[in-house]
Every structure is written in C-alpha cells, then in structure tokens.
N, C-alpha and C positions, 0 to 999 in steps of 0.2 A: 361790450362783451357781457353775456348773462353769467349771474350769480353761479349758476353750472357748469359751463363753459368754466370759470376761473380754477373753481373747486377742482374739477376731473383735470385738471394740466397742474397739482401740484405735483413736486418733488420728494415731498417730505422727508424737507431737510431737518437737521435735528439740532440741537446745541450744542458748542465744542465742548469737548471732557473740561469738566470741573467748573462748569459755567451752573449756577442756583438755578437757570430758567431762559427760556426766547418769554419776550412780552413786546407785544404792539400795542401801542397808542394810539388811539383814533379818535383827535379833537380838534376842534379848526381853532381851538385859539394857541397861538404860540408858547405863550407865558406858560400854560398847562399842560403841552407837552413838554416841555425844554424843563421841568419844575418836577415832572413824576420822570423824565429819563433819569435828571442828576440823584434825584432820592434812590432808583432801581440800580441805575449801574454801580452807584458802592456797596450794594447791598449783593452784589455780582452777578447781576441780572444781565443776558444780553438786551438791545433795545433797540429796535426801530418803531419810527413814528407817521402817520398818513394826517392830512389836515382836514378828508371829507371821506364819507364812505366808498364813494368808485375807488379813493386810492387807498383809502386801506384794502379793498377786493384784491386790487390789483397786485400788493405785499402779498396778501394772502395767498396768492395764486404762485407766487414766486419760493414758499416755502410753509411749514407747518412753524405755528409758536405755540408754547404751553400755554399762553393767557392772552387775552385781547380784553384790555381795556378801554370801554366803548362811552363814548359822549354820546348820550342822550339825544341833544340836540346842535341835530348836522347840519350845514349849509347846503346838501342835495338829498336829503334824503333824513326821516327819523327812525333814532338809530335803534329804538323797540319793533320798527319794522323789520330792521335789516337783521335785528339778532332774530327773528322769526326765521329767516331764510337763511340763516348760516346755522341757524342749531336743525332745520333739516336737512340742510345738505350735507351736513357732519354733525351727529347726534353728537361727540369726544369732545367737541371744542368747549374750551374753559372761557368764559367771556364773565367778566364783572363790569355791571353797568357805573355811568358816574355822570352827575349832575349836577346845576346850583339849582334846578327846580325841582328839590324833591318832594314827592307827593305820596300817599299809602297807596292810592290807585296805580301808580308810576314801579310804585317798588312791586308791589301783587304783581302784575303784568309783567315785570322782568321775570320776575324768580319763575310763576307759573308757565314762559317763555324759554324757560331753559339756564337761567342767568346763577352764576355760581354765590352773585353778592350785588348789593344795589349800595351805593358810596355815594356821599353830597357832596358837594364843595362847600365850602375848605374841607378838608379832611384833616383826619387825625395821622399825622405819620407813621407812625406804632401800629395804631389800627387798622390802617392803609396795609402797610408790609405783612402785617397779619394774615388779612383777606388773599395778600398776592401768594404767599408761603401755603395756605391751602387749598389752593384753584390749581397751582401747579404742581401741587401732590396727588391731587385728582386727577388732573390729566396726564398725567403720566404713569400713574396705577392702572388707569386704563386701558391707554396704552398698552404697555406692558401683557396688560389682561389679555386683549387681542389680538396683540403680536407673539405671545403664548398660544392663544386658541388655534391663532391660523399657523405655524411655524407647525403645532401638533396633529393637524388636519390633513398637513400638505404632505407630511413627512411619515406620519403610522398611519393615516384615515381611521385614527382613534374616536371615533367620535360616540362613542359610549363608554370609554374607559379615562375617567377622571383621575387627576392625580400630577403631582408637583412635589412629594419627596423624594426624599433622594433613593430609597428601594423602588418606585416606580420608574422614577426616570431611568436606574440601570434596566429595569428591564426592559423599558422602551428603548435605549440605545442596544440590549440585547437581538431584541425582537427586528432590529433593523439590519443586523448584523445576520439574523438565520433566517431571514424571508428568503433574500435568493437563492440558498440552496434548494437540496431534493433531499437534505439530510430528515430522519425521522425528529420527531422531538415529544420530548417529556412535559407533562407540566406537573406540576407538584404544588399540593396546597389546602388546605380547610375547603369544606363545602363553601359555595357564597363569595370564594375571593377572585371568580372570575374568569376562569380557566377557560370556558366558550370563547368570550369578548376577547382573552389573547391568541387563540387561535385562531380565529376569525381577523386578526390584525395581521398575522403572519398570513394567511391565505392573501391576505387583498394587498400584499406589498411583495409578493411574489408573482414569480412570470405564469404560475395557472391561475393569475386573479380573473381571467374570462372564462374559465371551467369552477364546474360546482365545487363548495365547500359542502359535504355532508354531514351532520352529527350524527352520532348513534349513542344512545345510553343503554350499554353494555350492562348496564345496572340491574334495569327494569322489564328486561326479559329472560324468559327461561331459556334452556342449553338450544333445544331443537328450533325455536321461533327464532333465536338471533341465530344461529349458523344460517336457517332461511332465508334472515332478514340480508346477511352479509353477504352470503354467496350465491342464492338464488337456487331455485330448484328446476328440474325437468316434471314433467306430468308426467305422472301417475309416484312419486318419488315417494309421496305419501298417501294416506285415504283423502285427505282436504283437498292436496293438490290435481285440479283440473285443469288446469293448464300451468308451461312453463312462464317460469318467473324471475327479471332479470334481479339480481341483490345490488348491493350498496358497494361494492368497490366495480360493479359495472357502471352504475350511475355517475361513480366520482371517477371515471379513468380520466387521465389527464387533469386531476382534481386534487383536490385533499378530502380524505376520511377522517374524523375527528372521531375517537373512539374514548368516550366520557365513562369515568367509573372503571377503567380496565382493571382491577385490583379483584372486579369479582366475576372474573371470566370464567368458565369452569375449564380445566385441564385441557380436555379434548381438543375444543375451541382455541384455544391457545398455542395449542399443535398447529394446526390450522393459519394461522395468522404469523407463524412462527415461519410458516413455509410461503406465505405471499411474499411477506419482511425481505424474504434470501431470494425467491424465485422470482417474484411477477406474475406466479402463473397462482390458480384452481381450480378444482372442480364443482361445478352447482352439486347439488342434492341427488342423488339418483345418477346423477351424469357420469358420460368415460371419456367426454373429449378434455382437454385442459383449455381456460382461458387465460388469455395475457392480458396485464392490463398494467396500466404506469400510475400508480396511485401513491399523492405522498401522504402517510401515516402521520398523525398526529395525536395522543393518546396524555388521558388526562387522570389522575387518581389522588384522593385524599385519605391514600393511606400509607402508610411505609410497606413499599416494594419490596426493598433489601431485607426486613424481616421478612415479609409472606415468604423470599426465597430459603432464607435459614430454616422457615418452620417446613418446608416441600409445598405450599400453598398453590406459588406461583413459580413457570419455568425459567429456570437460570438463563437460558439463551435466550430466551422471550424478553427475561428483564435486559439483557445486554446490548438486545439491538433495537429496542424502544431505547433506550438510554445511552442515544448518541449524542444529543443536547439535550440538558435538561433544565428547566425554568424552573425557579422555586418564586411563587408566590407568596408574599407576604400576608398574612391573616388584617384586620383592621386594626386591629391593638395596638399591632406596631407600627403603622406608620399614620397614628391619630392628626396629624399637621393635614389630611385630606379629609376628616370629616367632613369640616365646613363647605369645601367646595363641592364636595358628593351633595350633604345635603342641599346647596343652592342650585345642584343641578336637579335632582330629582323634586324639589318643590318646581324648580319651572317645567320641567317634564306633567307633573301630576294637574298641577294650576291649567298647563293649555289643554291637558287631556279630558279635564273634566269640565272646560271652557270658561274658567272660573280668574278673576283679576288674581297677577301674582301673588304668591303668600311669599313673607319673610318671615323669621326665625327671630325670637329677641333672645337677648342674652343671656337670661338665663335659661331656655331650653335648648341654649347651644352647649352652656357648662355642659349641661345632662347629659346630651350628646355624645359630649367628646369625653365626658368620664365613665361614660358605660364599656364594657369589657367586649361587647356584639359578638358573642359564642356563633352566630351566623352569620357572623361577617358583612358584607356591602349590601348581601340580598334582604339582611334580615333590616339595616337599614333601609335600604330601599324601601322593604314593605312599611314600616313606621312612619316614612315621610309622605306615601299614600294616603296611608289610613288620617293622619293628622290633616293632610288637604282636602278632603271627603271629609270630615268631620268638622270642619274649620267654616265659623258663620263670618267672621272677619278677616282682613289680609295680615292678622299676626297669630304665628303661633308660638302659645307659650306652653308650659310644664305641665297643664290640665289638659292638653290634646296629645299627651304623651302617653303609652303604656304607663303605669305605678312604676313598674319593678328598675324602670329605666330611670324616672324621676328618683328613686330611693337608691338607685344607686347598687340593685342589687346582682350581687356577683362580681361588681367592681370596685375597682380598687379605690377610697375615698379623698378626695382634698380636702388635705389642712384647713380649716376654717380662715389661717391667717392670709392661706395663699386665696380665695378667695376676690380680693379685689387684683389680684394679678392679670397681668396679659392675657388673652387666649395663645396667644404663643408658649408662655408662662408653664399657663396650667397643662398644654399636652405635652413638654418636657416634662412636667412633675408627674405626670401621669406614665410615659413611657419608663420614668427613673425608678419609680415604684414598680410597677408591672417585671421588669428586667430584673432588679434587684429582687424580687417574693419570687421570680422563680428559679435564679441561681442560688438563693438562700434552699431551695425544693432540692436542689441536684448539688447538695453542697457543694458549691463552687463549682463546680464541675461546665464549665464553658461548653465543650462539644454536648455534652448531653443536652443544656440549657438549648446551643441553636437547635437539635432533632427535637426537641418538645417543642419547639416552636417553629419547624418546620422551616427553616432559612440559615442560609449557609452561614457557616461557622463565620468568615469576613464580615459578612452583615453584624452580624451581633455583638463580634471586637469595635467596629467602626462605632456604632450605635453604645458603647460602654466609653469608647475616649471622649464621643461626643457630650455625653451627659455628664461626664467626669462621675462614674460610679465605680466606688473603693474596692477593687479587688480582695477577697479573703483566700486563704489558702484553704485545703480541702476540711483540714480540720475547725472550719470557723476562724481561725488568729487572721491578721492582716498579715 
C-alpha cells in the first residue's frame, strides 16, 4: 500500500481525555521500544510501537499520534527517507528522529526535513521527556490552529475576518444566528472595525448567498447622486440623464444592500428608504410607475443613532426599523488578544502579495503592537503591516519598520517596565486593565456611559471588568 494510500484512510483518532499524548515508536530493535514505551506510559503517554517503517505506515494509517518517534535506521527502508514522505503528506506531523549513529549531517537533514528534534542513543531520560513534552505541544497547537481555521470557514465563510476573543466569537455565534432571517440589521462601530466583512458574512450564510451582496457608501455621495445611484432614474429625469437607469436596490433584488455610513443620509433620502423598509416598493427619478423588489437592508454607521435621533438629525422611524438587530462591534483596543493573529494574517497576505518569502514579527514589535491604542482600528493595522512588508529587506520585522508614534507608544496607554518580561497574554490583560479602568475613571464610574464611549454593550464591559478583576469605585471616586 503507497505512503498516500495509508495517509488519505486515516481516522484521526485522537487520545482519551486526560491522556499527556498518542506517541509511536518506530524501531526494529525490541530492547528500545519496550525501554521508551515503559519511560512514556508513567509519564501518561498513550503508546503504540511498529518494528520497521511499512508497519509503522500501516499504525499510522489506523489513527493520527501527536509524536512519532522514528529510528534512523530501518530494516526496509531509512527512516530520513520516510520522514521526507510523511512530513509531505502531512506538513502537522510531530516526528523526532533517534539514533546510535549520530552525525551533524544526519541531525541537518532531519531538522531541515521537517523533524521536531534529532536524539542519540542512549539518551538522557529528562531530555528525552523534554523533547516529547514539546513536539506534542506543537502538534496539537496546530492542530487546534486548523481545526479553528476550518470549523471557522465551514461555518461563517469568515475568511477575512480574524479573530478568537470572546467579543468576536459572540458575534460570530451572532452572525450565525441572523444569517437566515430577511430581518434588517444594524451594525454598530468605529471606522476600521469591519462593518463590510461582517455583512458580507451574513449575506454568504444566508439563503440570498447566490444573489448579489451590494455596498453603497451613503457617505461619499451627494443628496441627488445617491437617490440616483439607489433608485435609478427614467430619461430625461434630469439634464445628464439620457437614458433610463436601473439603481441599486434593482441590482440587489433578491440580494442584500449594504448601506455603509447611513448616519449622514440627508432627511429626504431617508424618507425614501423609510418607505422601501415598510413597502418593498419605489419609484426611479422622474418615474410614476412603482417597483417591487425583496431586498434585505443591511446598514452600517460609526456614529450614535439614538443621538442624531434626540438632536432631529436622523428619522425616529428610520432609526426603528434599521434597528431590528443590532451588531455592536468592538474597536481593537478592546479585544487586543487578536492583534497577533491579525497581524500573522496580514504579513501572509502582504508577503504573497508582494511575492516576497514570509515576514514574521519579533517580539518586540509585537509589544508595540499590542500596546498601541489603533484610533483606526484593524484597517489602520492592516495598513502598518503593509507598509512594514514593502519596506522589509529581511523576513523579520522589527520596531524600525514601524511607524515612530506606534514604537513610542503614542496615544497609548504605557507598560510598566516591570511587566515588561511578561507573557503577551500578560501584557494585553495589563493593557485592556488600564484602557477600561482611564476611561471609567473619564465617566466617573459611570458603567453605562463607559460601554456608549466605547461603543459595546453595557454586558460586554461588566464581563470584561470581572474578567480583569478591576475594583469598582462609586460615582464619587470612594470604593
């Protein structure tokens, strides 16, 4: 049976709860398997063992292990060959080589082969157990990694919207929950945090995913262009108009319209849309017939609604029936726990775009990173992780391929020096702890005000204040 063959018929089975690890052993002499099983299994490793490569294949083909440790030298086969052919048929697999004939050429060739670690005989038991404790913390971070990417692909078709804290993931369980309606929806949020990419999530996990998704930025045009652009005109309706012209909710019927910026629609126009909202129906420019058409509204703004409505800005029924569901996006600040992965995504994005070997990030222009305040949120990220891969003669970037204001730190809120050698886990709790705490110190105390200046529901903000364990003050400053 080929190498392939085995691979494509696993199961991938996994190890039973509370088990350290699966590890295979693949040596022909007995003495060395029966010698690394009884060291693994007290150490609570599961263990099966093959005596020559076909039959470790043939284990392998029967289930997934987090480690394969591999004898060098096989009685059918050598085994820097066969790691060549199992690390391409599954780039994931953790394998640590092991030999009595170790050589510098022998260990290169492993490692540069894919190989997690290169071990002699005798070994050191300590060092031994070492090597196995982080081969199968690799592969199963990986794991994980990809059993994340795809569970997230299968299920939002997110595949430009990053993200693993727990205010993203509510709103991906959101977004999954009002895809199959025809209800309208809100989104809510700072420029930059995304508001396209989640509407665009919800069109493509609802039943109009084979009818257009439209944008419109409501923003960037004047009264009489966007009424045209939306509802289309008859000839002669205006001097420009020479022929009729179909608008944007004829495009998207049986669609979604995604109406970006609606906060600076002017009055009239909002009349307008106020009457598709309730009717289904309008009329183009100039025209007397009415059209029907089944369009679902999706409308996005980064500004407070419910004021424009108190000041007369914006119409009260217009706000009411956009805001049948509403999404609140969270700004970057607050859920810093995804810088890292935004920026690992946008350096691979940037790197194949500019056809350029991966860049990674070192550690300290990840600090930078994660301690800058990003007043432009994910885009304004995005463009930093551009600009530093375009600018980058090497595959690392550090603190000198960064804007100054980012490196100094400026507008953000600073790390203790002591904290410093802390976790990146660490540092973006110290970082959210300070951010939350300077701005309910802003709104003394004041909770509700604190979530509206930061634009996420009042539950977010209590959750994120138990979580960090930050000390409530009463309004008047006392605890």
């Amino acid at each position: 049976m080929s190498e392939l063959a085995v691979v494509s018929r696993r199961n991938f089975g996994e190890a039973s709860p509370g088990s350290a690890g699966s590890v295979l052993i693949v040596d022909d002499e007995a003495e060395i398997r029966e010698s690394l099983r009884t060291l693994l299994e007290l150490e609570g490793y599961e263990v099966e063992s093959a005596s020559s490569g076909e039959e470790g294949l043939s284990r392998m083909g029967e289930r997934t292990f987090d480690l394969v440790l591999l004898d060098v030298a096989l009685p059918d086969r050598n085994g820097l060959d066969l790691l060549v052919g199992l690390r391409s048929l599954d780039p994931l697999m953790s394998v640590v080589m092991i030999t009595a004939y170790g050589t510098v050429e022998n260990a290169v060739r492993a490692m540069q082969s894919g190989a997690a670690n290169f071990i002699q005989k005798p070994w050191d038991n300590e060092k031994l157990l070492a090597d196995v404790r982080a081969a199968v913390a690799r592969h199963r971070a990986e794991e994980e990694n990809v059993q994340l990417k795809r569970a997230l692909k299968q299920r939002y078709n997110f595949e430009n919207i990053v993200g693993k804290s727990e205010p993203m993931l509510k709103i991906f369980d959101l977004v999954a929950q009002v895809a199959p309606s025809r209800s309208t929806v809100l989104l809510q949020g700072e420029s930059g945090t995304g508001k396209e990419l989640i509407a665009k999530a919800i069109h493509l996990n609802s039943p109009r995913r084979e009818r257009s998704f439209v944008p419109v930025n409501t923003g960037s045009m004047p009264p009489d262009l966007l009424e045209s652009t939306l509802f289309g005109h008859v000839k002669g309706a205006f001097t420009s108009a020479i022929a009729s012209k179909k608008g944007l909710f004829e495009i998207a019927d049986r669609g979604t319209l995604f109406l970006d910026e609606i906060g600076t629609m002017g009055t009239e126009t909002q009349s307008k849309i106020l009457r598709v909202l309730q009717d289904r129906k309008f009329m183009h420019l100039g025209g007397v017939q009415e059209v029907q058409v089944d369009v679902r509204i999706i409308a996005a703004t980064n500004v407070d609604l419910k004021q424009m409505v108190r000041e007369g800005k914006f119409r009260e029924d217009l706000f009411y029936r956009l805001n049948v569901i509403t999404i609140d996006l969270p700004p970057l600040r607050l859920r810093r726990e995804d810088i890292p992965l935004l920026a690992e995504y946008f350096l691979k994005k940037y790197s194949e775009e500019n056809e350029r070997p991966e860049r990674h990030i070192n550690n300290e222009a990840l600090r930078a990173l994660v301690n800058y305040a990003w007043p432009g949120n994910v885009r304004e990220l995005e463009n930093v992780i551009e600009r530093a891969v375009v600018l980058s003669a090497g595959q690392e970037i550090g603190p000198d391929l960064l804007p100054s204001h980012i490196v100094e730190r400026g507008g953000a809120i600073p790390i203790l020096e002591h904290r410093m050698d802390a976790s990146l886990f660490d540092i973006v709790e110290d970082c959210e702890r300070r951010i939350i705490t300077d701005m309910l110190e802003k709104c003394n105390w004041n909770q509700t005000e604190a979530a509206e200046r930061f634009r996420v529901p009042l539950s977010t903000l209590n959750q994120k204040i138990k979580r960090l364990n930050i000390e409530l003050r009463r309004k008047n400053g006392t605890k």
